[in-house]
N, C-alpha and C positions, 0 to 999 in steps of 0.2 A: 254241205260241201260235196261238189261233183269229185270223186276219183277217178284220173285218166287211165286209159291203156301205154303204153312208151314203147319206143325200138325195141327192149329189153325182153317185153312180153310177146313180142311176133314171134320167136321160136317153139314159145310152147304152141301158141296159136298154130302155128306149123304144124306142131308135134299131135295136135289132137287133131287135126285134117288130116294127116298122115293115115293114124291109127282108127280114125273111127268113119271116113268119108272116102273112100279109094277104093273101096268094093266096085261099083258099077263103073266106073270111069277114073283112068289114074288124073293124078295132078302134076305139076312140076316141080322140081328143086325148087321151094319160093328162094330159101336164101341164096342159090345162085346168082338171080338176079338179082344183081347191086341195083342198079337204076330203079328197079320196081320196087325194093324193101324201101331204097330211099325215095321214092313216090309213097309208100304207103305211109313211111314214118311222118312225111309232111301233111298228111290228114291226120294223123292222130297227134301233131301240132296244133294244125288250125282249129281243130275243135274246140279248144281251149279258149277259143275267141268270144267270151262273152257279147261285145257288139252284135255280133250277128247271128250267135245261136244261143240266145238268152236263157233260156232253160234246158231241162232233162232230156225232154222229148227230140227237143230242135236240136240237140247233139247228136241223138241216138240214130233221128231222121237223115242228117247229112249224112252220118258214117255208115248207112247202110248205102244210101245214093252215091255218095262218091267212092267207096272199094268197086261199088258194081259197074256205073258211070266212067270209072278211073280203068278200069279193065288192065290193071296191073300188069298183068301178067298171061300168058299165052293161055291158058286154062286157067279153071279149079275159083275163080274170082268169084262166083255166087255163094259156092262153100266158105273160100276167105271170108266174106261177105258174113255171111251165117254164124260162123266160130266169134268174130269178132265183134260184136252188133250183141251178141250176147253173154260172153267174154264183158263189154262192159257195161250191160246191165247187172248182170251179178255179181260185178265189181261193186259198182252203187246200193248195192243192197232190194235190188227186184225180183223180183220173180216173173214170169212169165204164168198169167191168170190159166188155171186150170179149164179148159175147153178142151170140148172134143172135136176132131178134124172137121165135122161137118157144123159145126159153128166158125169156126174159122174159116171154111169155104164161104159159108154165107156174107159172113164180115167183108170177106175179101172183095166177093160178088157185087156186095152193095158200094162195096166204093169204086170199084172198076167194073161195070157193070158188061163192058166188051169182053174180058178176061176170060176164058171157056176152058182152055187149055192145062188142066190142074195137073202138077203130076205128083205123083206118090208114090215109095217106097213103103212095104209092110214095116223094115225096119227103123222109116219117120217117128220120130213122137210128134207127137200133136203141133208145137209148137216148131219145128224142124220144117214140118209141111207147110205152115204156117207163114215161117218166115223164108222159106226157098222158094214157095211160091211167089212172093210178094219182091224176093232179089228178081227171078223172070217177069215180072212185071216191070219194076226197073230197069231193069238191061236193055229191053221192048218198052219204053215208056211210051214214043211218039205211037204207039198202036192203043194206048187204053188213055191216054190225057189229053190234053191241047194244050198245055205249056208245062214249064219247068215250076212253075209255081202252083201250079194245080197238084203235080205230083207232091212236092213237099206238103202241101198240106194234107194230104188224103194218106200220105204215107205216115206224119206226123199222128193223125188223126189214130190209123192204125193201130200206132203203138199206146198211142193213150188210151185205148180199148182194153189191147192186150196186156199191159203192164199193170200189176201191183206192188205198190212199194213194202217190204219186210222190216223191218226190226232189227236182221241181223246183217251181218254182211260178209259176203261172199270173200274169201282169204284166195287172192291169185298169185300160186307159185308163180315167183320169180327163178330164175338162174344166176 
């Protein structure tokens, strides 16, 4: 059984982009923006669409494509991107597989093999790098793919790399 993200959880989502991503570059009020919480709430609707995102992956794949693709919001959407994308894997009970940054670059490399441009904070974890690089890769897609379905699947691919499923599962304060 997939568990979703809801309206409900974008605050805290918020709240740890707030607290832990605004060092190098601020963000915006997200909840200010009505129009864009309610753009973002209707992706963590659609997900839910068995037809078309039949499993784990093919969820995890859209909602990272469409926060980054959806460019919500005047900033901070790769971050969004980021918190949320793993926010609900850890809701699912995953983990992100222990690698170090330069296995992740490599992964990354082999599937966008154009991609040069890495960036990195000391303050990254592995998996931060990992997956911020891969939100600018999607943001920039038409520079590393040649369609929108080339990307889903390399992005898909990505995560089925990087993900291990746990045992236990992740408890997401609500408000």
């Amino acid at each position: 059984m997939i568990h979703y993200l809801n309206r409900k959880d974008l605050n805290s989502i918020f709240d740890i982009i707030y607290k832990n991503f605004t060092l190098k570059e601020k963000v915006p009020d997200y909840a200010e923006d009505k129009t864009a919480v309610d753009n973002l709430g209707g992706v963590l609707e659609r997900i839910k669409m068995d037809d078309f995102y039949p499993d784990f992956y093919d969820k995890v794949t859209y909602l990272i494509i469409q926060i980054n693709k959806g460019h919500f919001f005047q900033n901070g959407n790769k971050r969004l991107a980021l918190v949320s994308v793993l926010s609900f894997i850890f809701l699912n009970g995953y983990d992100v597989s222990s690698q170090d940054k330069e296995i992740y670059r490599k992964k990354i490399q082999e599937l966008f093999s154009n991609f040069k441009d890495f960036q990195d904070y000391e303050d990254f974890f592995p998996e931060e790098f990992a997956y911020y690089n891969l939100s600018v890769i999607i943001a920039d897609s038409n520079e590393y793919t040649s369609s929108f379905e080339e990307l889903k699947t390399r992005v898909k691919e990505f995560f089925v790399f990087s993900l291990v499923k746990k045992n236990r599962r992740f408890v997401f304060v609500r408000r």
